[in-house]
C-alpha positions as CSV (number, residue, x, y, z in Angstrom):
1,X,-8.9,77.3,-1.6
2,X,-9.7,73.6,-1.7
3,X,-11.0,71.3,-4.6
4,X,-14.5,69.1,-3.7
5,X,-13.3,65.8,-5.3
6,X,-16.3,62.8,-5.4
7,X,-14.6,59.2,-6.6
8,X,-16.7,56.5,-8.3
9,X,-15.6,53.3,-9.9
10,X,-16.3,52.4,-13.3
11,X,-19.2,50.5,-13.3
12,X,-19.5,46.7,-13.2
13,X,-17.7,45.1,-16.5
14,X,-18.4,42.0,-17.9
15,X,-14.8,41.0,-16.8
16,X,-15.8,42.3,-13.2
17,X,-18.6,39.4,-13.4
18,X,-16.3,36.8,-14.8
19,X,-13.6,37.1,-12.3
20,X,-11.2,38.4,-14.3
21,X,-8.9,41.2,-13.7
22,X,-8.6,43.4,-16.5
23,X,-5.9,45.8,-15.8
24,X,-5.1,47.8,-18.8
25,X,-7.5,45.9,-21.2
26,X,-10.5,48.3,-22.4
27,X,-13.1,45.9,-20.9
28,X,-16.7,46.5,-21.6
29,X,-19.9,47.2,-19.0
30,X,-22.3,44.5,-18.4
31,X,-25.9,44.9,-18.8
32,X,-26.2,45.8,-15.1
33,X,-23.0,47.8,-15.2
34,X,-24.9,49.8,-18.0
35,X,-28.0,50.4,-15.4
36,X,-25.4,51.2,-12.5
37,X,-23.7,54.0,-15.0
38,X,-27.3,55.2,-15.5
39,X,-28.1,55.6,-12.2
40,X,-24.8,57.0,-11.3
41,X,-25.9,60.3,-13.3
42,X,-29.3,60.0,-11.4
43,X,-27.8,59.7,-8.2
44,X,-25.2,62.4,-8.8
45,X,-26.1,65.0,-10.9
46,X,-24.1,66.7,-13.5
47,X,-25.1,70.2,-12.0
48,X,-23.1,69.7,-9.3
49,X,-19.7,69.2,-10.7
50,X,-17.5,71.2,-12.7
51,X,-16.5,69.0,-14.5
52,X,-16.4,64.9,-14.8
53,X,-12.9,63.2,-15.6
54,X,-12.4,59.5,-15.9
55,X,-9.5,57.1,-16.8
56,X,-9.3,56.9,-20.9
57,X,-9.9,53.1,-20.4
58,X,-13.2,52.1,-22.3
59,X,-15.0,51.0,-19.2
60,X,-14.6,54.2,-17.4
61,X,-14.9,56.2,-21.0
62,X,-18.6,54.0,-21.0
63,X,-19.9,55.1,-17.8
64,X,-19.2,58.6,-17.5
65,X,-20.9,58.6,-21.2
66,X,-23.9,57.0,-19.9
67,X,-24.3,58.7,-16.6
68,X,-23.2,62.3,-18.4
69,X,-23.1,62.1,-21.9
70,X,-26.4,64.0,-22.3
71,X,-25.6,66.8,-20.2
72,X,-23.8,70.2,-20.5
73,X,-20.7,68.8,-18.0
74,X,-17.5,68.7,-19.3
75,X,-16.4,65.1,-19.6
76,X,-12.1,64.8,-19.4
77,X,-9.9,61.6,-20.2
78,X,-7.0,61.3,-18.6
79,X,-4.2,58.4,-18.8
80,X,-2.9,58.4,-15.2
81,X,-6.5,57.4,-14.4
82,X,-6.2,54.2,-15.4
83,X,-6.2,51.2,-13.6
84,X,-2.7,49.9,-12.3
85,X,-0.5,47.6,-15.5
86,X,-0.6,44.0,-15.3
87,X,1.3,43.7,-17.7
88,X,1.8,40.0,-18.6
89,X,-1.3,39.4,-15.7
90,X,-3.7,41.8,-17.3
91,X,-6.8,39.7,-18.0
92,X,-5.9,37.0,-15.8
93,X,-8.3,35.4,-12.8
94,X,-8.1,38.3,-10.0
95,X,-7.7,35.4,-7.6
96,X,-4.4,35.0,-8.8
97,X,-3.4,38.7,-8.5
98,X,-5.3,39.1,-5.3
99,X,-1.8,36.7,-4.2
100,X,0.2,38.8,-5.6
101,X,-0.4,42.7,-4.9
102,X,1.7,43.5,-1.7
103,X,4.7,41.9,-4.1
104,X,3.8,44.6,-6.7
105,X,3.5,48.1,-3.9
106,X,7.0,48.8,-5.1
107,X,8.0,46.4,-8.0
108,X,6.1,46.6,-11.1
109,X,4.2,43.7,-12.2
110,X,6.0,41.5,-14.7
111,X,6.3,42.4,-18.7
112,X,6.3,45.9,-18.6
113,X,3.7,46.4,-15.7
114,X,3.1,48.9,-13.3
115,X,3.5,48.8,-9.3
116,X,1.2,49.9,-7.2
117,X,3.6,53.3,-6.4
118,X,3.8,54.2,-9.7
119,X,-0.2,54.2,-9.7
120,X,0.0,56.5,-6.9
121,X,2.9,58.9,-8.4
122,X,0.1,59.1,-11.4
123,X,-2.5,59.8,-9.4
124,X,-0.5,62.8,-7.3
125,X,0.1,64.5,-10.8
126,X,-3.6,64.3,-11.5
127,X,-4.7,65.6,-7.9
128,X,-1.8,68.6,-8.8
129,X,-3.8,69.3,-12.1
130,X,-6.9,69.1,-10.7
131,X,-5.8,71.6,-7.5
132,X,-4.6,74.1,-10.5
133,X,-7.8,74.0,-12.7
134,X,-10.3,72.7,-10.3
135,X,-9.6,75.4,-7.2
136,X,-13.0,76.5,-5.6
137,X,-14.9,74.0,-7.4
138,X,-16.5,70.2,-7.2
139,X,-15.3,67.4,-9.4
140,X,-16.4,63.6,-10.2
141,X,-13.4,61.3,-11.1
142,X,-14.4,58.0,-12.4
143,X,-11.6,55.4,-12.5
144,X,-10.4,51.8,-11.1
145,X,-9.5,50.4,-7.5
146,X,-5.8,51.0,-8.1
147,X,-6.7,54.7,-8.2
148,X,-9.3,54.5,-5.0
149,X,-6.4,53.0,-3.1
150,X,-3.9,55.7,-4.5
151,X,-6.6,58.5,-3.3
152,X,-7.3,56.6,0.0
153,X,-2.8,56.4,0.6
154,X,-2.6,60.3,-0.4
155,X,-5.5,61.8,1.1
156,X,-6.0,59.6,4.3
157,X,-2.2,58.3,4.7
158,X,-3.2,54.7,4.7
159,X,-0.3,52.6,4.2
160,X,-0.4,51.2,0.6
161,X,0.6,48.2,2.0
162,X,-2.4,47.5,4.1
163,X,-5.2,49.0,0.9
164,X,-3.7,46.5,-1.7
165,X,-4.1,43.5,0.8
166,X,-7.3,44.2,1.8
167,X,-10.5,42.8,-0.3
168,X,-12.1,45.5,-2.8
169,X,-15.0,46.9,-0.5
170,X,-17.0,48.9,-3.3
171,X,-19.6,51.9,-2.3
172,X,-21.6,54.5,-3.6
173,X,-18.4,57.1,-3.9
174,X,-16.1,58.3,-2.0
175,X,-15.6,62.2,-0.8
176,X,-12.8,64.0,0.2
177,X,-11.4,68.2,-0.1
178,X,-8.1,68.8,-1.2
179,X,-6.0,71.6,-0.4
């Protein structure tokens, strides 16, 4: 059997309109990333998945509660979820970490950061979880670029390389079936 897996990002933060790359911070939606996670639940109803998870980081935990709260879906935290580790970066300009992601595919970033593999090895445990619990059935994951690249490397085999170079093209979701 196969899992129906729909990806959103969290919605827009008030660090997302500063500039500011927020890594593991908790960061907090903006007034329009508050009407965004409203409309996400309008534009994807909650009868339709099985169940929503998100990254336990508060932005994520903030719009699946406003686009689901209210309704009988089963909303899930989950830690490898969450946005790649800055470590010593998190909170800085993205501009300056937009310079430095293809150093940080393999090397975690520094002061007890992340790499962008170790984002993806999370990732691959979740997708495992979610084959296991999930099989037959449609799920919404709400999390942070990081994770969208780690999807787009495992499911599409696009080097990592080339999806943490490229700029951030958001969109309304992104679809895929796993086996």
């Amino acid at each position: 059997m196969s899992v129906e897996l729909v990806y959103e990002t969290h919605s827009i933060t008030e660090d997302n309109e500063a500039g500011i790359a927020t890594g593991w911070l908790p960061g907090r939606l903006s007034e329009e990333g508050c009407r965004l996670a409203t409309e996400l639940g309008e534009r994807r109803p909650a009868s339709g998945f099985a169940a929503v998870w998100s990254s336990d980081l508060a932005r994520a935990v903030e719009t699946a509660q406003l686009a689901y709260g209210d309704c009988e879906v089963s909303l899930r935290q989950d830690a490898r979820l969450r946005e790649c580790d800055y470590g010593t970066l998190n909170g800085r300009p993205v501009a300056e970490l937009e310079r430095l992601r293809l150093e940080h595919v393999d090397a975690p970033f520094p002061g007890g950061g992340q790499s962008y593999r170790d984002v993806v090895d999370a990732t691959a445990g979740l997708l495992d979880d979610l084959r296991r619990i999930h099989d037959g059935e449609r799920v919404l994951v709400i999390a942070h670029s990081a994770n969208r690249w780690a999807l787009q490397h495992l499911l599409d085999g696009v080097p990592l390389e080339q999806l943490v170079d490229a700029p951030f093209a958001w969109q309304p979701g992104w679809e895929w079936t796993i086996t």
